[in-house]
C-alpha positions in Angstrom: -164.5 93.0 182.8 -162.2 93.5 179.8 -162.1 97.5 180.1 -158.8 99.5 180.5 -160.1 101.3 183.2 -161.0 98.1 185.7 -157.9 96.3 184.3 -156.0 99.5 185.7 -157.8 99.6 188.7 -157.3 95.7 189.5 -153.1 96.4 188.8 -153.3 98.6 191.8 -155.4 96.0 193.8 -153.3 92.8 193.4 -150.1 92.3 195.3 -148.7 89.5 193.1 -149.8 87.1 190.5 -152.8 85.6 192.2 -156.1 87.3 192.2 -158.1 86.2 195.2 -161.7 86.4 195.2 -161.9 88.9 197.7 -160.1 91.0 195.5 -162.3 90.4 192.4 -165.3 91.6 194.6 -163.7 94.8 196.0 -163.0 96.2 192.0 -165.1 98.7 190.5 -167.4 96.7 188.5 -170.2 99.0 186.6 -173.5 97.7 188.1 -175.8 96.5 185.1 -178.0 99.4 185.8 -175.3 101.5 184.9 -175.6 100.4 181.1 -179.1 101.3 180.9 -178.0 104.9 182.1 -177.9 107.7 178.6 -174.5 107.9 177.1 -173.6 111.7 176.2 -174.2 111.1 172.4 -177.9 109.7 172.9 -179.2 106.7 173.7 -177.8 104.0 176.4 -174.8 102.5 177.0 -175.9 99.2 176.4 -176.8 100.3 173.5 -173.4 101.2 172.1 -171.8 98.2 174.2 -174.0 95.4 172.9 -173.5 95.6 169.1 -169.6 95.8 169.7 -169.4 92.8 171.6 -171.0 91.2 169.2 -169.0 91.9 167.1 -166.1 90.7 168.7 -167.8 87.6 170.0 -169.5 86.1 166.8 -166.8 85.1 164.5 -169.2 81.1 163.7 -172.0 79.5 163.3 -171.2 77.9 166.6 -172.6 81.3 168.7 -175.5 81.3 166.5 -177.9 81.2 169.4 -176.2 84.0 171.4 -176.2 86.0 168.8 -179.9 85.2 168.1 -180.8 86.2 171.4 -179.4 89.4 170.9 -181.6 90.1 167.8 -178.8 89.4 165.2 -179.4 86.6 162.1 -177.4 83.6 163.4 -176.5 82.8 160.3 -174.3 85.5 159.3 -171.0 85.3 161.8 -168.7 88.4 161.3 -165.4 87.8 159.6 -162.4 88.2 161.8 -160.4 91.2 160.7 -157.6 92.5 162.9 -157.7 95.9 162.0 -161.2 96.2 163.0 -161.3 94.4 165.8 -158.9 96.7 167.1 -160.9 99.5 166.7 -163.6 98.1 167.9 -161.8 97.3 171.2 -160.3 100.8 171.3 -164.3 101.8 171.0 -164.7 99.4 174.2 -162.0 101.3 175.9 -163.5 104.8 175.7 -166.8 103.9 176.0 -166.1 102.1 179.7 -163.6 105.0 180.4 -166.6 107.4 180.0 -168.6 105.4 182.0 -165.9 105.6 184.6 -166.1 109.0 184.5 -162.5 109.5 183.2 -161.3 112.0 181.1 -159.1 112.3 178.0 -155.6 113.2 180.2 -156.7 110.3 182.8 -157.2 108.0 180.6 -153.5 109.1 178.4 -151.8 108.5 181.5 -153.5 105.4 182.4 -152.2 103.9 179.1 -148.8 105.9 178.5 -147.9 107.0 182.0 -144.0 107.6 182.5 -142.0 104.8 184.2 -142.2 103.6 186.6 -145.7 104.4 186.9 -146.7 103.1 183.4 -149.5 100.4 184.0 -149.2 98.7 180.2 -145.8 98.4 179.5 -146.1 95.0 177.7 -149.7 96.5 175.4 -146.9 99.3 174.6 -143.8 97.1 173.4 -145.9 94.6 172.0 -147.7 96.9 169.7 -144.5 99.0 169.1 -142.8 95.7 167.6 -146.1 94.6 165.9 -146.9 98.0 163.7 -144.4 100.1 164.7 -146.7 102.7 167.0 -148.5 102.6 170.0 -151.8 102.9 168.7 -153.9 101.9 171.6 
């Protein structure tokens, strides 16, 4: 629910600033079969998907159990390091944009479309005046 692609696709579906339930079940959320289904460089999606969100999810000992019952020691929480966790969610983003079925020029204009179609403006200005690119 934290993709580019269905945060793109729920900017076209919301009229204002309330998101209405009957909204939330009209978006394209991938089916949980879907991450079972072979990614083009081998394997499943879940299988790529999982050990990032992990990842991103386990920075103490307090999600010790979660990440036990994903199969990693609960004892070792991943240190938080922005850099990496940025890459890791750029990962996120073009592995759900494959899944989507998007390719590379879609998925440029989704993020750096020309006004006033652009759909992240603020991700943009914010990483602009943070590290002086737009590296998403």
């Amino acid at each position: 629910m934290n993709a580019i692609p269905l945060d793109w696709a729920a900017r076209f579906s919301v009229g204002g600033v309330n998101m209405n339930f009957f909204i939330v079940k009209q978006l394209p959320v991938l089916p949980p079969e879907a991450y079972l289904e072979e990614a083009r460089c081998g394997g499943s999606w879940v299988e790529l998907v999982v050990p990032r969100v992990l990842e991103l999810t386990f920075p103490s000992h307090e999600l010790g159990g979660f990440a036990s019952d994903l199969g990693y020691p609960e004892e070792r929480p991943f240190l938080c390091d922005d850099a990496r966790r940025h890459r890791i969610l750029s990962e996120l983003d073009a592995i759900f944009s494959h899944m989507y079925g998007l390719n590379r020029s879609e998925v440029e204009w989704i993020l750096d479309a020309p006004a006033p179609s652009s759909s992240f403006p603020s991700l943009k200005q914010h990483e602009l005046n943070r590290l002086s690119e737009y590296r998403t």
